[in-house]
C-alpha positions in Angstrom: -18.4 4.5 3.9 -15.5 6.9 5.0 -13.0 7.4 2.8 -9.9 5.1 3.2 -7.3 7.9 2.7 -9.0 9.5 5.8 -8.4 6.5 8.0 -5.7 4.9 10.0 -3.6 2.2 10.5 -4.1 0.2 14.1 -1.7 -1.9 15.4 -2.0 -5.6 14.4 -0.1 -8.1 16.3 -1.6 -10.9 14.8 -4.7 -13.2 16.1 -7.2 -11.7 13.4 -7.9 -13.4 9.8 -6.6 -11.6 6.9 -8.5 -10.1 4.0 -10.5 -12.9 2.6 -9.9 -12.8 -1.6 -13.6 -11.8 -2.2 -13.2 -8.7 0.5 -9.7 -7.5 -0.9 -11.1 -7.5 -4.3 -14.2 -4.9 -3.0 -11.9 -2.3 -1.1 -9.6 -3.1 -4.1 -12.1 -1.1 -6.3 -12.1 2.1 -4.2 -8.1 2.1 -5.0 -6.6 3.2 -8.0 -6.9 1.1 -10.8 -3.2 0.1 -11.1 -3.3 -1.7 -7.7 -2.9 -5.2 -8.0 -4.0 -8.6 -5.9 -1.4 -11.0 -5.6 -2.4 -14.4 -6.8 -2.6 -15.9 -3.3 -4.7 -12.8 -2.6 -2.1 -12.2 0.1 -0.1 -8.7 -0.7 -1.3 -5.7 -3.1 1.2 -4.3 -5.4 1.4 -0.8 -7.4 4.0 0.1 -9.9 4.7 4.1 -10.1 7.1 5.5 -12.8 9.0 9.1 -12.6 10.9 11.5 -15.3 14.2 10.6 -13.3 16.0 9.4 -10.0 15.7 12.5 -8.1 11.6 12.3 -8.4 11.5 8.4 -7.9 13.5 8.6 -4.5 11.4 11.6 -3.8 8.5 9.4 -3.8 10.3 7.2 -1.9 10.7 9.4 0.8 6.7 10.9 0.9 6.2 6.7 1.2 8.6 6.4 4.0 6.8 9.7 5.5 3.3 8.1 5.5 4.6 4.7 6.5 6.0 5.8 9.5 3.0 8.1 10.6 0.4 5.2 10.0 3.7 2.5 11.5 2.8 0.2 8.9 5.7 -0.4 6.4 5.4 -1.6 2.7 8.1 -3.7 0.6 9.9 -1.3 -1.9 11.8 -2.1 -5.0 13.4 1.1 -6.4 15.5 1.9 -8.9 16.2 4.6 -11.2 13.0 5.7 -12.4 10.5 3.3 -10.6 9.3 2.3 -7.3 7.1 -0.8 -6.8 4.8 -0.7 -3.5 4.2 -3.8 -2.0 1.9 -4.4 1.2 0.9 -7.1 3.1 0.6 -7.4 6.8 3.2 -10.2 7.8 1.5 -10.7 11.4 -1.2 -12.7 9.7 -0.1 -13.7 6.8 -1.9 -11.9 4.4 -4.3 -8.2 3.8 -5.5 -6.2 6.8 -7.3 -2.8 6.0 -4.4 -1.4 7.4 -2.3 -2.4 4.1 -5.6 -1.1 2.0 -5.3 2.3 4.2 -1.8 2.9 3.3 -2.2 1.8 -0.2 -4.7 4.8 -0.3 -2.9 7.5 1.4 0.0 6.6 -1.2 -2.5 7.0 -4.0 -3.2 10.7 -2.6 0.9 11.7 -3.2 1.9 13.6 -6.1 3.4 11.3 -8.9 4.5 14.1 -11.5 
């Protein structure tokens, strides 16, 4: 099975089913362990903490880097020395393997 982090996104406009719960939770375990299935199954979210602002936003801006490359865009709540990642593909109302993509790329950035 090829690596996730080696992947890309493809455009979704909708008019596919998401992620069922049982299939999220199998590409879930070839994530980090910190990723985490919204109840609803619906979204995956990751907490990553940093030393100080200027490491959190440059985080921030290595996501931003990757999200544009792959044009698939996660939520972000930032602040001064976190950033929660949040992705779900809103076209269909739930996971695509493009959010499970991303959320490995981001695992791949440097965090220290």
């Amino acid at each position: 099975m090829t690596d996730l982090s080696a992947r890309h996104c493809v455009p979704c406009e909708g008019g596919i089913a998401p992620l069922s719960r049982s299939a999220a939770e199998e590409v879930l375990q070839r994530l980090d362990e910190n990723w985490q299935l919204s109840v609803d199954a619906t979204s995956l979210q990751r907490e990553f903490r940093f030393k100080d602002f200027f490491r959190t936003m440059s985080f921030v801006n290595a996501v931003a880097h990757v999200s544009n490359i792959e044009d698939h865009h996660p939520d972000l709540e930032v602040g001064y020395d976190y950033c929660r990642v949040r992705y779900t593909t809103h076209a269909i109302g739930g996971l695509s393997e493009n959010d499970l993509i991303c959320a490995a790329k981001i695992d791949q950035l440097p965090t220290s």
